[in-house]
C-alpha positions as CSV (number, residue, x, y, z in Angstrom):
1,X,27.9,-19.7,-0.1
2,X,28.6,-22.7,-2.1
3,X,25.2,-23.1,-3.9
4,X,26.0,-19.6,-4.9
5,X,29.3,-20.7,-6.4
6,X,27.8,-23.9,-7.5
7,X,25.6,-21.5,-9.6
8,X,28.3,-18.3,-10.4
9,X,25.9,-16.3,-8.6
10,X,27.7,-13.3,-7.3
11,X,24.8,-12.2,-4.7
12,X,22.9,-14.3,-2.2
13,X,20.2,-13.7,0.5
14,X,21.0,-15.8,4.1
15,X,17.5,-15.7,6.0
16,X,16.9,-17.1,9.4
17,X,14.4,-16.5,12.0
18,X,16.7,-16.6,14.7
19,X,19.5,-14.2,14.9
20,X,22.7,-13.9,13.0
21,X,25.9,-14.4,15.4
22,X,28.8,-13.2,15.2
23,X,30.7,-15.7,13.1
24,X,28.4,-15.9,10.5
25,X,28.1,-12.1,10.4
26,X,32.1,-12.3,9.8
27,X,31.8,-14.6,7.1
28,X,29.0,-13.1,5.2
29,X,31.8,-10.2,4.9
30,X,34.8,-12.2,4.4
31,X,33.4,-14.1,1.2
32,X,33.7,-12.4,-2.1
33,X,29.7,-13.3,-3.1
34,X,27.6,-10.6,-1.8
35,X,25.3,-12.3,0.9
36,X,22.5,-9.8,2.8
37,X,21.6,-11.7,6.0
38,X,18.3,-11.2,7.4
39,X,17.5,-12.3,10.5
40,X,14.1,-12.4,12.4
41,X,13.4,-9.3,13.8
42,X,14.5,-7.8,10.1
43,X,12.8,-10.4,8.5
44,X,9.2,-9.3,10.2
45,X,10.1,-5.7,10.0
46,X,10.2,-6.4,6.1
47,X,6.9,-8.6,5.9
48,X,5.2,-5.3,7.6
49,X,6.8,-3.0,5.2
50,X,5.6,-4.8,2.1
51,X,2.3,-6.5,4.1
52,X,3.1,-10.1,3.4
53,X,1.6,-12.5,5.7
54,X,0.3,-9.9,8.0
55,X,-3.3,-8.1,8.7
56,X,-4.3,-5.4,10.8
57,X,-6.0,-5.7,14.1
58,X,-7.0,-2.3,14.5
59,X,-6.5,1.1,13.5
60,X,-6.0,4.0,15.6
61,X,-6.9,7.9,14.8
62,X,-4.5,10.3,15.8
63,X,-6.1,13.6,15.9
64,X,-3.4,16.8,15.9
65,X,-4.7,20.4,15.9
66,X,-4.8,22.0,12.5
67,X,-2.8,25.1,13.3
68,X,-3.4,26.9,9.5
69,X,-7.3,27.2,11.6
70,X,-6.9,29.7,13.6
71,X,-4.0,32.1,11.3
72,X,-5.4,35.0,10.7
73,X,-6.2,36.2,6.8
């Protein structure tokens, strides 16, 4: 929070790849800069979302019956 003062920033992004704890969580809310924490599990849910860093193994077919088949005309 004070690099984002030092700077007039109003926002800020807190990233960690442990978790966030309690305290810090409190803090984040308390100050009047805007700071989004991310912690691990968010920040690997968010390199799948936009595929940075990551490649696929394997992709798996999932087959459903196409019901509009078998409606009669």
């Amino acid at each position: 929070v004070g690099a984002l003062a030092g700077k007039q920033a109003h926002k800020g992004i807190f990233i960690t790849t442990s978790g966030n704890n309690t305290n810090a969580i409190e803090f984040a809310e308390a100050v009047p800069q805007k700071v989004i924490l991310i912690d691990g599990l968010r920040l690997v849910d968010l390199m799948i979302e936009h595929n940075v860093g990551v490649s696929t193994e394997r992709t798996i077919a999932i087959t459903r019956l196409d019901t509009d088949y078998f409606e009669e005309s």
